[in-house]
Structure formats: C-alpha cells, structure tokens
N, C-alpha and C positions, 0 to 999 in steps of 0.2 A: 736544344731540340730533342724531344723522347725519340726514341727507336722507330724506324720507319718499315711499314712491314710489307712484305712484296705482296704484288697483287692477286689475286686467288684465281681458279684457271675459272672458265667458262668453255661448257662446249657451244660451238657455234656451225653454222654453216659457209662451205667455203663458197665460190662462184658455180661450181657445178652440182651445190645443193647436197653436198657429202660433209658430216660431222667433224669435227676436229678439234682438241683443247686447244683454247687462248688464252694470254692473260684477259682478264675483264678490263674493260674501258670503259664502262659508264657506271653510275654509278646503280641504275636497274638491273646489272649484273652480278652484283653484292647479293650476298644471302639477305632476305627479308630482313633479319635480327640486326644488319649491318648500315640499314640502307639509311634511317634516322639520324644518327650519330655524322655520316656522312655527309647527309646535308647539311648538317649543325655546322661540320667543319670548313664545308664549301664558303659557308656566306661571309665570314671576314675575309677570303680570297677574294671574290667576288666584289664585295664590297671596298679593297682597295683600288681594284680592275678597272670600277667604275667613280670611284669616287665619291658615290654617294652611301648613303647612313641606310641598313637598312629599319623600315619602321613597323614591320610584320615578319612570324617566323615564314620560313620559304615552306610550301606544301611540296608534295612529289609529284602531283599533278596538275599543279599553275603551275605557269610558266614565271619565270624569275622577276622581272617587272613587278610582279604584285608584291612581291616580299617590300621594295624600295618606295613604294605608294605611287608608281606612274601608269600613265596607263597607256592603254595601246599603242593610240599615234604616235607618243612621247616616246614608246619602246620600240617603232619603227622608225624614228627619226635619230637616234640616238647612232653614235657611231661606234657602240657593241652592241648594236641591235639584234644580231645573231646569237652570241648569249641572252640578252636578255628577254628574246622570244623562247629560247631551250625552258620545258619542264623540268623541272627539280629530278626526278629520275631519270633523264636522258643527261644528266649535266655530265662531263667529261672527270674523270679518275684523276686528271689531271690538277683539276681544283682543290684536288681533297689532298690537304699536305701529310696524313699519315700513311699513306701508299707513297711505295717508291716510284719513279718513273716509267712509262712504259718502256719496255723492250721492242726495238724494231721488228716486226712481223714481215714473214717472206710474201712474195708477192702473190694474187691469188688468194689469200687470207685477208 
C-alpha cells in the first residue's frame, strides 16, 4: 500500500458557534483540487461495502445509489441505506484509503 497521508485541518465551528482547527472528515472538507480524486478512491470501498459493481462514476452531488444503478426505494430498503442515501461530497474520510484514520476529537468538537 503507498504512503497514507494525514488528514488536512478544517476550521470548523464548535457547539457554541466559535471557530476551531480539525482534522477534515468528509470529503467536502478537502480543498476543491482534492475532492475528485477522492471520490474516484471512495467507490471501490464502497463498492465492496455493498457488494455491488458500480455502473456510473459517483457525482459530488448525487447521492451514491446513482453511481450502483438503483434507485431510490431500492437505496432505502437496502441495509446501507444511510450510505447509499450520502452525496458524494458529504461521504465520510473514512472511505477514502489514502487518508490516515481520523484522530479522536475532544468532546464539544
């Protein structure tokens, strides 16, 4: 496996609405230039996950279902319905094997 590279910070808001660096967790956290590539890398995850093949590239803006050819009711009956309802930019860092794992965040964050 190539070099896994740590996740890049994000600032974010905590609960009381004050800024603060994180690692990124999605992958609409990624710089623009980054977010493509990412998704490319998401869908052989994904597609183990599920077991099915995907038969269209995944967008940033459909929700992941459309990449596999099913559709809606199919993607709420399914039992990773909750991924497969996620937009491609809302998909979790986690999917994406060239980022390291995330790091536990204090609570509050």
């Amino acid at each position: 496996m190539s070099k896994r590279l740590a996740r890049p910070e994000y600032e974010a808001l905590n609960d009381q609405g004050y800024t603060y660096l994180r690692e990124a967790r999605e992958i609409g956290e990624l710089d623009v230039s980054e977010r493509r590539a990412a998704i490319n890398a998401a869908v052989p995850v994904i597609s183990d996950k599920l077991g099915l093949a995907p038969v269209a590239p995944l967008s940033s803006g459909l929700p992941v279902y459309t990449a596999f050819g099913l559709k809606p009711g199919q993607a709420k009956r399914h039992s990773e319905a909750q991924l497969l309802l996620t937009k491609g930019i809302d998909l979790s860092l986690d999917l994406v094997p060239i980022y390291l794992p995330a790091k536990p965040q204090p609570a509050g964050q």
